[in-house]
C-alpha positions in Angstrom: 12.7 -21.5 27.4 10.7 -22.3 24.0 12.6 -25.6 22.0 13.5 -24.8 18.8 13.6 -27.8 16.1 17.6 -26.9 16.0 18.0 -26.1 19.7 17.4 -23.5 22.4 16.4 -20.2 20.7 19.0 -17.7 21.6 21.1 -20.6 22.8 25.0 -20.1 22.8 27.2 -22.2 19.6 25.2 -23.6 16.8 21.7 -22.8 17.7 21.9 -19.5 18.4 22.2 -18.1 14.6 19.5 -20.2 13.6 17.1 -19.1 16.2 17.5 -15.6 15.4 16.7 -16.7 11.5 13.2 -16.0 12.0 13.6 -12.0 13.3 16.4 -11.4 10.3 13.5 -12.3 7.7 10.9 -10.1 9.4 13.3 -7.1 8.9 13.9 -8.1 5.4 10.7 -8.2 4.7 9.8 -5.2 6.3 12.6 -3.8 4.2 10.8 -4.4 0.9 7.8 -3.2 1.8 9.2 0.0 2.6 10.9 0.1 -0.8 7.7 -1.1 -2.2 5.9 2.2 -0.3 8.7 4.4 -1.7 7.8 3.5 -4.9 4.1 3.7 -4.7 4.6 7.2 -3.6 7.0 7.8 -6.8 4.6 6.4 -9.1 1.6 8.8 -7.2 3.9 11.8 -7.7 4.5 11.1 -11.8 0.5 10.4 -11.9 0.5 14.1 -10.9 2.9 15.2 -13.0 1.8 13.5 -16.3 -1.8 14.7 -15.6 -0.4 18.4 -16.0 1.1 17.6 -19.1 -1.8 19.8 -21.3 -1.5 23.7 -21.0 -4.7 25.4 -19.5 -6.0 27.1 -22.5 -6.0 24.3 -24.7 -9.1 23.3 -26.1 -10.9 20.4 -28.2 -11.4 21.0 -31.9 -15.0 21.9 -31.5 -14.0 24.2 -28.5 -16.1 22.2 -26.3 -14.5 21.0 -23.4 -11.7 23.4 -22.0 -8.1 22.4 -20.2 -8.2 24.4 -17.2 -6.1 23.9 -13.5 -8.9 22.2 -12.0 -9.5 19.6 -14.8 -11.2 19.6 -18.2 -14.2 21.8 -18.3 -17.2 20.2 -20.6 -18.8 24.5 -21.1 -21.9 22.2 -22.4 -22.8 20.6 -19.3 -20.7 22.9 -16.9 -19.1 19.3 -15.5 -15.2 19.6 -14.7 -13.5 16.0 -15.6 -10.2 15.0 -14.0 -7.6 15.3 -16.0 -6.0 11.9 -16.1 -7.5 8.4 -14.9 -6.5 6.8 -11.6 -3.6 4.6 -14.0 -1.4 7.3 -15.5 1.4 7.2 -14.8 1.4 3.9 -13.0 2.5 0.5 -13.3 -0.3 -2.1 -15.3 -1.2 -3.8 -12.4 -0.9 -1.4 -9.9 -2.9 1.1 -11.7 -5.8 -1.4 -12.0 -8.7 0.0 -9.1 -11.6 -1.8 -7.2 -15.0 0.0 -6.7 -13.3 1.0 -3.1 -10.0 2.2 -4.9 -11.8 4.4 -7.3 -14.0 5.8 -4.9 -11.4 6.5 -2.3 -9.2 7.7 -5.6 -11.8 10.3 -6.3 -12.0 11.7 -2.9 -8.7 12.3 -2.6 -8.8 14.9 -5.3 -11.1 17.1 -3.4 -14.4 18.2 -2.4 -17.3 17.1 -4.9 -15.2 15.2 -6.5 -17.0 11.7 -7.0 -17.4 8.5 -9.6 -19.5 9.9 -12.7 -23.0 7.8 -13.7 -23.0 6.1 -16.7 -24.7 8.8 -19.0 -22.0 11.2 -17.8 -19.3 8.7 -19.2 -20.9 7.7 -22.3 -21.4 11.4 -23.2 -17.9 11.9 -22.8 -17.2 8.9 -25.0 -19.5 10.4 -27.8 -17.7 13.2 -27.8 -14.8 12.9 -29.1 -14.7 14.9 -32.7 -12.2 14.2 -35.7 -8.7 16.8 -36.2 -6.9 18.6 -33.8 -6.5 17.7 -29.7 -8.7 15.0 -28.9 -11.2 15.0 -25.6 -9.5 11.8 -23.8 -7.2 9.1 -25.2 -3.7 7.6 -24.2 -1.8 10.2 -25.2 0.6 8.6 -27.2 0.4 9.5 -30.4 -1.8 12.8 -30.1 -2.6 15.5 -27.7 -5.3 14.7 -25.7 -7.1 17.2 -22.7 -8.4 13.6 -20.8 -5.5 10.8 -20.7 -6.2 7.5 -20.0 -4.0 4.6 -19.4 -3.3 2.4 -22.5 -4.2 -0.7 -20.2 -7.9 0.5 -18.9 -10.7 -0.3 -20.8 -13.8 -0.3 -18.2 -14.3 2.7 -15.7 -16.2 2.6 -12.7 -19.5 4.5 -12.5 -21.7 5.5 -9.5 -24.6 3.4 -10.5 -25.6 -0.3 -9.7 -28.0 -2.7 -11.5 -28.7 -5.3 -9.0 -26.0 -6.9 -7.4 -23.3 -5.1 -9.3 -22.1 -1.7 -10.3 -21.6 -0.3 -13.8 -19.3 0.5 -16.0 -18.9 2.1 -18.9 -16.4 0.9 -21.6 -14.3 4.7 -22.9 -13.2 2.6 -26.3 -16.3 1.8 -27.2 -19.1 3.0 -25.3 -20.0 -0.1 -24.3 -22.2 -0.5 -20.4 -21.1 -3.7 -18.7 -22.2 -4.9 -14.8 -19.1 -5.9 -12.2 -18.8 -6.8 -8.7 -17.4 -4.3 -6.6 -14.0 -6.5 -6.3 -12.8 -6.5 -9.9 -10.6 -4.8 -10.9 -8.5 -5.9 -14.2 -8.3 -2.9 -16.5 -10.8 -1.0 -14.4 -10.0 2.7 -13.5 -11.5 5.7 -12.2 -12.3 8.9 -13.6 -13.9 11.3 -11.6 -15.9 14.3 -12.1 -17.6 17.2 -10.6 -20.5 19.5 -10.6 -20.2 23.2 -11.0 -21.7 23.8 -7.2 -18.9 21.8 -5.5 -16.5 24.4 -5.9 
């Protein structure tokens, strides 16, 4: 029988209570994480639902990109964009993605859909045009076709320069270099070709 530091584990009288301490913790804490799971899985199912929040149909002032159920159709380059970022609908820190979360984020959409390169994004950033729905933004104050999360400034890109990957700034175009593990205000928005289907 295995000494306890307050007696014989599963011992009768005092002891016993205390040696079961230990098991009465592990389902607590099993207990939260569950919760925790229950919520991730609520916050997954809002991401879904705020990412239908533009009517197919609608279109950006200059008629360019297109709402449609499979994304936001750019008709210049034939590229479909998802309609929300990997944050929406999230909380902060739990919307904040890793080069593995993004990339696992994007195939879980679907076939062909994958992590843009960094001319794809910074096209997208240029094209935003003044009046009427804009082609991403939060949201907040304006229709939008592509909603990001208020938090996320840097989005993941399927390119590398050396030992890191890039990114490419949505605010301000900017390209910036990141090891795989970062992950503060990074998101994903993926994107895919007309032949994946």
């Amino acid at each position: 029988m295995t000494a306890w530091p307050d007696g014989p584990r599963g011992g009768t009288g005092p002891a016993g209570p205390r040696g079961r301490t230990p098991i009465l913790v592990a389902v607590g804490a099993l207990a939260v994480l569950g919760a925790g799971f229950a919520l991730w899985q609520r916050s997954d199912a809002t991401e879904a639902r705020s990412c239908r929040s533009i009517a197919a149909g609608q279109a950006s002032a200059d008629g360019r990109f297109l709402a449609t159920p499979q994304g936001v159709l750019d008709t210049g380059t034939g590229l479909t964009w998802s309609a929300c970022d990997s944050g929406v609908g999230r909380d902060p820190i739990a919307g904040d993605a890793d080069l593995g979360e993004a990339q696992a984020h994007c195939a879980a959409l679907g076939r062909g859909w994958v992590l843009p390169t960094p001319a794809q994004l910074k096209a997208l950033h240029e094209a935003q045009v003044p009046g009427g729905t804009k082609v991403h933004g939060t949201g907040e104050s304006e229709p939008v076709l592509v909603r990001l999360s208020p938090q996320a400034r840097w989005y993941w890109t399927g390119a590398r320069s050396g030992e890191d990957r890039l990114a490419v700034n949505l605010w301000d175009g900017a390209l910036g270099g990141f090891p795989g593990h970062a992950r503060f205000n990074m998101r994903a928005l993926c994107v895919r070709a007309p032949a994946a289907g």
